[in-house]
C-alpha positions in Angstrom: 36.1 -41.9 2.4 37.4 -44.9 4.3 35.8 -46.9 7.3 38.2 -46.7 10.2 36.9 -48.9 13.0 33.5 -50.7 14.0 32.3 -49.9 17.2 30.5 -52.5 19.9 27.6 -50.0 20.6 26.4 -46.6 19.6 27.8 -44.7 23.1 31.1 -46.5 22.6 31.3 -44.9 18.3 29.9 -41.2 20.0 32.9 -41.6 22.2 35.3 -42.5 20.3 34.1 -39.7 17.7 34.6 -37.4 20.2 38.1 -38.4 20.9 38.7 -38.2 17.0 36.6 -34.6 16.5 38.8 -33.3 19.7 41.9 -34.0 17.9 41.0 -32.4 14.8 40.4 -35.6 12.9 37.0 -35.0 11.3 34.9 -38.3 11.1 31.5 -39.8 10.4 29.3 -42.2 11.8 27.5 -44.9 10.0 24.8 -47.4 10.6 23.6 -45.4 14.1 19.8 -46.5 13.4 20.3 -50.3 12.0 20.2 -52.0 15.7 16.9 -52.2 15.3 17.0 -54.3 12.2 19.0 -57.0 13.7 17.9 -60.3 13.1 16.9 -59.0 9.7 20.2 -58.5 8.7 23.3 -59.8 10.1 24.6 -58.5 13.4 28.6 -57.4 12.2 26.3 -55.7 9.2 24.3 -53.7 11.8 27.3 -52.1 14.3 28.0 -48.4 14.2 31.0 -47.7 11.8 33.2 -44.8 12.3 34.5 -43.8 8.5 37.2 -40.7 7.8 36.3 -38.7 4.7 40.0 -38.0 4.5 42.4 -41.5 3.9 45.6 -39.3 5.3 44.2 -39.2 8.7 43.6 -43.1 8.8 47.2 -43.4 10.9 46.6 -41.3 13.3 43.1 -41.9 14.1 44.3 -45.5 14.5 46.4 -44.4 17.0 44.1 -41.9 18.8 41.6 -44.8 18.8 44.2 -47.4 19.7 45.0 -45.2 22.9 41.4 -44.5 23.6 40.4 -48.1 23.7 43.4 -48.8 25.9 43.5 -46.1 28.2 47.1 -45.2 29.6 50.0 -47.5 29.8 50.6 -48.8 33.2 53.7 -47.3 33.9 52.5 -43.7 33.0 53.2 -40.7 35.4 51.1 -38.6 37.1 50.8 -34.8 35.7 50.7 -31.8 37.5 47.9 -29.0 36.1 50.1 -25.5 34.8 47.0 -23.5 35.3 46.1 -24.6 39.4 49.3 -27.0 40.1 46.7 -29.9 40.9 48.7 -33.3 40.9 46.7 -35.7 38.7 46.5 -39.1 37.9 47.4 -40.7 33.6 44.2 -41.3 33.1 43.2 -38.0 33.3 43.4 -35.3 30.5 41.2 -32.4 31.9 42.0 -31.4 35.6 39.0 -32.1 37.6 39.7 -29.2 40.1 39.8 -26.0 37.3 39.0 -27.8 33.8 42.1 -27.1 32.1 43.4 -29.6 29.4 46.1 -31.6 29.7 49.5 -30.2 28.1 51.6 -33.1 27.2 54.5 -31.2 26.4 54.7 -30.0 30.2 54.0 -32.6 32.5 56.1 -34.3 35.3 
């Protein structure tokens, strides 16, 4: 078990779990309910933590997270959905006119 990252808030750790649990990298969260005791302990003490139970994964969850914080670089292209053929912006990895995911291995 090994603590990858701290997270500012509790929305910002549940997001960034997700983004870890979607890519099959399986995670926990830590220190979800000590908010409440700052002031009574030290602040950096009282952040959500997001550990991984496995210490293999710890490079690409860095990465994944790395990504997520950062969103896409600026020169990224646009991708076009293979289910409807809707022409979609980086940022994007669900097309928001049918739902399907992003394949990263076929876009434009």
């Amino acid at each position: 078990m090994k603590k990858l990252t701290r997270a500012p808030n509790l929305i910002t750790a549940h997001h960034w779990m997700n983004v870890l649990s979607t890519a099959g990298i399986a995670c926990e969260l830590h220190n979800r309910y000590l908010s409440g005791a700052m002031g009574e302990i030290p602040a950096e003490q009282c952040a959500p933590e997001i550990w991984i139970p496995d210490d293999r994964d710890e490079a690409l969850a860095t990465e994944i997270l790395n990504r997520a914080r950062n969103g896409p670089a600026s020169n990224a292209k646009a991708w076009r959905c293979q289910q409807c053929g809707e022409m979609l912006e980086a940022q994007f990895t669900v097309c928001w006119q049918c739902g399907t995911a992003r394949d990263p291995l076929h876009d434009e």
